[in-house]
C-alpha positions in Angstrom: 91.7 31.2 -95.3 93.0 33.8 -93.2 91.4 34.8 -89.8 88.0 37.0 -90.5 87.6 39.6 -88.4 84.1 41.9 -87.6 83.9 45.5 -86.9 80.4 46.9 -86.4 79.8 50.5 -86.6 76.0 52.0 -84.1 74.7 55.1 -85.0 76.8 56.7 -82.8 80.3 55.4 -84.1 78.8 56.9 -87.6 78.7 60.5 -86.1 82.5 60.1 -85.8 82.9 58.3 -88.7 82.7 61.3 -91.3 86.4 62.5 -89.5 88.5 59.5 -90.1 90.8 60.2 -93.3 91.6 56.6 -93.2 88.1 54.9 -93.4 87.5 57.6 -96.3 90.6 56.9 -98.4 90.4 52.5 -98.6 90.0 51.1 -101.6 86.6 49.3 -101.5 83.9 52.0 -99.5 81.3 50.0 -97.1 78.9 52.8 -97.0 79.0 56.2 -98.5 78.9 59.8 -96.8 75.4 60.2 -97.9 74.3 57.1 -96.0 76.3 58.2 -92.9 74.5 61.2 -92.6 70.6 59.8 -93.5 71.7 57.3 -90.7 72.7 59.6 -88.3 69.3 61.3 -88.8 67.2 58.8 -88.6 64.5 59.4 -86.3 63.9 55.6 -85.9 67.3 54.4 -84.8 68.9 54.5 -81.4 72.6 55.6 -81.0 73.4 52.0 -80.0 71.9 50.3 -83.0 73.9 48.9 -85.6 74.0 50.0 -88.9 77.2 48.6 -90.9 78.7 45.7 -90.0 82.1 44.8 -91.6 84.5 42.4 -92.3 88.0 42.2 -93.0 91.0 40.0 -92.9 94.8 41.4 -93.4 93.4 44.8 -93.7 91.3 44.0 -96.7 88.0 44.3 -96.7 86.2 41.2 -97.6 82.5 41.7 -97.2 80.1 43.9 -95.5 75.9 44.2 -94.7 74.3 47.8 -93.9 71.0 47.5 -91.6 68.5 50.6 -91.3 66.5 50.5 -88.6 62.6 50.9 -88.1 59.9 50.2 -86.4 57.0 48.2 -86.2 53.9 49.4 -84.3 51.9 46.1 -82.9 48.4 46.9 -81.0 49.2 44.6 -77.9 52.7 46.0 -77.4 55.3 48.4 -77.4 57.0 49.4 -80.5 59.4 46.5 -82.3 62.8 47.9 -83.5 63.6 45.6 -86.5 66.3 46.3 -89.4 66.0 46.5 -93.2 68.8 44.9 -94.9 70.2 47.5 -97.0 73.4 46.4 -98.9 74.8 43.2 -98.8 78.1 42.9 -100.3 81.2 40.2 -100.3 84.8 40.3 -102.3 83.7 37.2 -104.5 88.3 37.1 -105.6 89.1 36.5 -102.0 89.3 33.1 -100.6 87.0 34.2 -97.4 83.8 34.3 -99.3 82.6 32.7 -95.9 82.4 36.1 -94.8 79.4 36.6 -96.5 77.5 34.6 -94.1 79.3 35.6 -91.0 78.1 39.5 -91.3 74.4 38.5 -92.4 74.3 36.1 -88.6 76.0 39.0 -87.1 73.2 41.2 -88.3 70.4 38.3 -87.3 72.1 38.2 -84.1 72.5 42.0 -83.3 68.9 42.6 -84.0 67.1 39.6 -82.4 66.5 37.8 -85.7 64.3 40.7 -86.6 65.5 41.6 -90.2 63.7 42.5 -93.6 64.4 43.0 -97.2 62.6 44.1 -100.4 63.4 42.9 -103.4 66.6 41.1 -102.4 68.9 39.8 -105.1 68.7 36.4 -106.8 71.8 35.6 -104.7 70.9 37.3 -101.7 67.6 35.1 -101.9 69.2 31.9 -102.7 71.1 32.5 -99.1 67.9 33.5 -97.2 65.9 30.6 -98.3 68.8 28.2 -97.3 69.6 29.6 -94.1 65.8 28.5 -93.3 65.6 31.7 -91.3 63.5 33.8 -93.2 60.8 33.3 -95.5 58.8 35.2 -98.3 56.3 37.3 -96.1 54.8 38.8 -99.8 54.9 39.0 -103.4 53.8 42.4 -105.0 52.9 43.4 -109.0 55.1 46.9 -110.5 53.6 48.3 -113.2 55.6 49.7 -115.9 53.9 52.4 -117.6 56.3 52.7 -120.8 55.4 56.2 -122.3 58.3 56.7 -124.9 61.8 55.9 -126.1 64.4 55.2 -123.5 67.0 57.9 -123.3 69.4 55.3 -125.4 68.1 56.4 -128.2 69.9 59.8 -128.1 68.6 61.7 -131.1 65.1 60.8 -131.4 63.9 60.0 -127.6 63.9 63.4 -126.3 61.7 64.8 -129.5 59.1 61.9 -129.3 59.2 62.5 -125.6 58.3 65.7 -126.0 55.8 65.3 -128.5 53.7 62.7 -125.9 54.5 65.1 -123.4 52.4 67.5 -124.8 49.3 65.8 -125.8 49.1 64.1 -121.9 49.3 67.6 -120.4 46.3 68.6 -123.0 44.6 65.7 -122.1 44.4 66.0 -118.7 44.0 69.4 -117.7 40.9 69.7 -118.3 40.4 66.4 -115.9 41.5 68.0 -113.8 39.2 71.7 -114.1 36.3 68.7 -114.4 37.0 67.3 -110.7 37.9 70.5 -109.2 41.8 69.2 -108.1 44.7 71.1 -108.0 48.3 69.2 -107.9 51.0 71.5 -106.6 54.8 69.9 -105.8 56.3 70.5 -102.6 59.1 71.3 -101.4 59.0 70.9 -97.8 55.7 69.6 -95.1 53.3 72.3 -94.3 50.9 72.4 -91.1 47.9 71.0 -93.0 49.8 68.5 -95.0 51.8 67.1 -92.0 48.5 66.7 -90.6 47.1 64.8 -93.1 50.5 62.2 -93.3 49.4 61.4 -89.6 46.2 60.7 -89.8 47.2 58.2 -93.2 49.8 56.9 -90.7 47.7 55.9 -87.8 46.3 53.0 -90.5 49.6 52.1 -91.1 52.1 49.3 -89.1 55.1 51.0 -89.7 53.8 55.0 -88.8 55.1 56.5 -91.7 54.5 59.5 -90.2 55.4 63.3 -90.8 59.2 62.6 -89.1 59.7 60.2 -91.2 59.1 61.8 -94.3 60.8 65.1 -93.3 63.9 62.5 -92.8 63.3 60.8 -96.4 63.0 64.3 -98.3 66.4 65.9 -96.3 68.5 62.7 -97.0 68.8 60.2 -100.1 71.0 58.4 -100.9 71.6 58.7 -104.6 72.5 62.3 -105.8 74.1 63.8 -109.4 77.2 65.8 -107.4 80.6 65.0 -108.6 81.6 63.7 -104.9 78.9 61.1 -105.7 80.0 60.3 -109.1 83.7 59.6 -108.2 82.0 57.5 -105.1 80.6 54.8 -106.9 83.6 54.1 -108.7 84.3 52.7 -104.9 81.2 51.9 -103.6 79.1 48.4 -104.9 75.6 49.8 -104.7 73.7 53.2 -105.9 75.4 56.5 -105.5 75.2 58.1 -108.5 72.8 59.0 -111.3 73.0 61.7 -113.7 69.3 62.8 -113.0 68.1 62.5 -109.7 65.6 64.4 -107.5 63.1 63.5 -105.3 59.1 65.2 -106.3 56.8 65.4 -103.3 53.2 65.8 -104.9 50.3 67.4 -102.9 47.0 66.7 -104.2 43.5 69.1 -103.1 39.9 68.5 -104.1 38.6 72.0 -104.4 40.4 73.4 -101.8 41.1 69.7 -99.3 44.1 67.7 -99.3 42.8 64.0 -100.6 46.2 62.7 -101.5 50.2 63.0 -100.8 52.7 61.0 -103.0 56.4 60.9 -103.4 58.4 60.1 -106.8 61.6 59.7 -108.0 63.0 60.7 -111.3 66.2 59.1 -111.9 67.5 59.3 -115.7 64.3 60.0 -116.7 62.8 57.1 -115.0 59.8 58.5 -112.9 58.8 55.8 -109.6 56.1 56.2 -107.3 57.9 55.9 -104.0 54.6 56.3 -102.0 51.1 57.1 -102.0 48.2 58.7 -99.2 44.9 58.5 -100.1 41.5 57.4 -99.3 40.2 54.3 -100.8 37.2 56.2 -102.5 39.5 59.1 -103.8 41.3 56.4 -105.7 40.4 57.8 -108.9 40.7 61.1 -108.4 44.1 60.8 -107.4 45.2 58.7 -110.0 43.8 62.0 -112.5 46.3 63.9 -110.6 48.9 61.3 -110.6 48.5 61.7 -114.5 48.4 65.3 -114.3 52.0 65.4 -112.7 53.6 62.6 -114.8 52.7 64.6 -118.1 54.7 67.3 -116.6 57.8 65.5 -115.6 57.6 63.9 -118.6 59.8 60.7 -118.0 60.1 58.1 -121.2 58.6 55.6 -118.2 57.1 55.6 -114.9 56.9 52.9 -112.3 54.5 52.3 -109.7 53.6 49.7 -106.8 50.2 51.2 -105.7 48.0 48.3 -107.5 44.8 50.3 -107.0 46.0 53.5 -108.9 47.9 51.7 -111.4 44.5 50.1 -112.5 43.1 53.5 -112.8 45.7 54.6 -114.5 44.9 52.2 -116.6 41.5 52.7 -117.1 42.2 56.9 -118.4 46.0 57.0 -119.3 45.8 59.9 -122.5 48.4 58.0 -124.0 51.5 55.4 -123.0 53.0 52.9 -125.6 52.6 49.8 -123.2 51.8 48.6 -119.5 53.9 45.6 -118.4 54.2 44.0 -114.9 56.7 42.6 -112.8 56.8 41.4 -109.2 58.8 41.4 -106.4 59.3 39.8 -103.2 59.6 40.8 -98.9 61.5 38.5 -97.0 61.5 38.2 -93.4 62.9 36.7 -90.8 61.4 34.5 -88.2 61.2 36.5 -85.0 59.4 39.1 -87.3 55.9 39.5 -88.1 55.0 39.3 -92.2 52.7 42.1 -91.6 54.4 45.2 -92.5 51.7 47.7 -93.9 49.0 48.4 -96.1 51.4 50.2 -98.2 53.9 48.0 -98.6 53.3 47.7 -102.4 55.3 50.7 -103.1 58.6 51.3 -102.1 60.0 50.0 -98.5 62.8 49.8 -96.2 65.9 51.6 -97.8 64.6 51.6 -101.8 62.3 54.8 -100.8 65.5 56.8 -100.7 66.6 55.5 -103.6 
């Protein structure tokens, strides 16, 4: 096996990174533009944290592990910087699979053996678990509200979809006139509704706060532009999907904000990214939640929020079946399991996804 060698890449390095012709044109990408720039902009990361570690031996890239940083707020100390593990990816031809390893200790070792990731691989977990550095912190339940055919069947999903389509909008609109809310989408944070994300974020370890969703909203990392398209071609992990577009939902109560959620819709595939609320206005935004569904009109939407998928439940108009998986949070040793109240829905680098 030839000699292995590292190159990490900080935030800062990044901001240079977009210039280099050479990094751009290799053969096998180990982060796409897209990423660069969310990284760069991340309120959360230092310019000295690192963020792509790579390895390579004879000028071939072999394997490679992207970190996002965040932070975790703690009530007897200052803020702990901790990375998700984002991508996680080794050339499994080349005869230095060991490389594989030797970026994820680079990463342990660069961020204090302070790492997490949701919903890692069956691979990546089979690693974790034998490294006997990290452990599962949690196990979480997705629902998976299927509401018609899946876009494979070309000629007859979009007329049955638009036929269910229909009757849940009738359904629920008057729901809605009933409970006096009002469901707008978003395009950007107002005053009031920034105002609203802070106070939801004071409850919340992680402070999910109105920088951090101005940051989500202005950068994913999957897009339907061309650039994107020819990118994954080069590029292991999501960068492409015909449909995509994040929906920031604002929901009022006769005039007062009770509820903020984000969704994706991503080939028709609608997933509840996040969700503000109070406990007791569980059930009314779940009516609004159902409200804006109808009106996307996906053939199935996804959601981690086990409280409003049981109302859902409870006064769905119509959806063809409910079924539930799980997934896991692993973390590593040096880093505390607790990582929200809201950890059910999406985390770490999935909510750009």
């Amino acid at each position: 096996m030839g000699n292995i060698g590292l190159s990490e890449y900080t935030k800062r390095d990044l901001k240079g990174l977009l210039a280099n012709e050479c990094f751009w044109t290799q053969g096998q990408l180990p982060i796409t533009k897209r990423r660069v720039m969310s990284q760069i902009a991340n309120p959360r990361a230092a310019d000295n944290d690192v963020v792509l570690i790579v390895a390579a031996t004879k000028n071939q890239l072999v394997a490679y592990i992207g970190i996002l940083p965040d932070l975790l707020r703690t009530a007897s100390e200052a803020d702990v910087k901790f990375g998700w593990l984002t991508t996680w990816w080794v050339d499994k031809q080349s005869d230095s699979r060991l490389a594989a390893a030797m970026v994820l200790f680079a990463a342990m070792k660069k961020y204090s053996h302070r790492l997490a990731a949701a919903a890692p691989s069956e691979d990546a977990r089979r690693v974790y678990d034998a490294t006997k550095r990290f452990r599962m912190a949690a196990r979480f339940d997705r629902s998976y509200f299927i509401i018609a055919l899946p876009p494979s069947f070309t000629r007859i999903s979009p007329v049955v979809r638009w036929v269910v389509g229909a009757k849940n909008r009738l359904s629920v609109r008057g729901s809605l006139q009933r409970r006096g809310l009002d469901v707008e989408t978003v395009d950007s944070l107002s005053g009031d509704l920034e105002s609203f994300i802070d106070i939801q974020a004071r409850r919340d370890p992680l402070g999910r706060d109105r920088m951090y969703w101005r940051w989500v909203l202005a950068f994913p990392w999957i897009s339907s532009s061309v650039e994107d398209r020819a990118c994954q071609r080069r590029y292991a992990f999501s960068a492409f999907a015909r449909e995509f577009r994040q929906i920031a939902i604002l929901v009022r109560r006769h005039g007062v904000i009770i509820g903020f959620m984000l969704m994706t819709l991503r080939d028709a595939r609608l997933t509840l990214k996040a969700a503000y609320y109070e406990p007791g206005d569980v059930t009314d935004v779940a009516r609004a939640l159902q409200a804006a569904v109808a009106e996307i009109n996906p053939w199935l939407f996804v959601s981690g929020d086990a409280a409003l998928s049981t109302a859902l439940q409870d006064g769905w108009p119509l959806y063809v079946a409910k079924r539930r998986k799980s997934w896991e949070l692993y973390t590593s040793e040096n880093l505390s399991s607790t990582l929200g109240p809201m950890a059910e829905c999406e985390i770490g680098d999935s909510i750009f996804t």
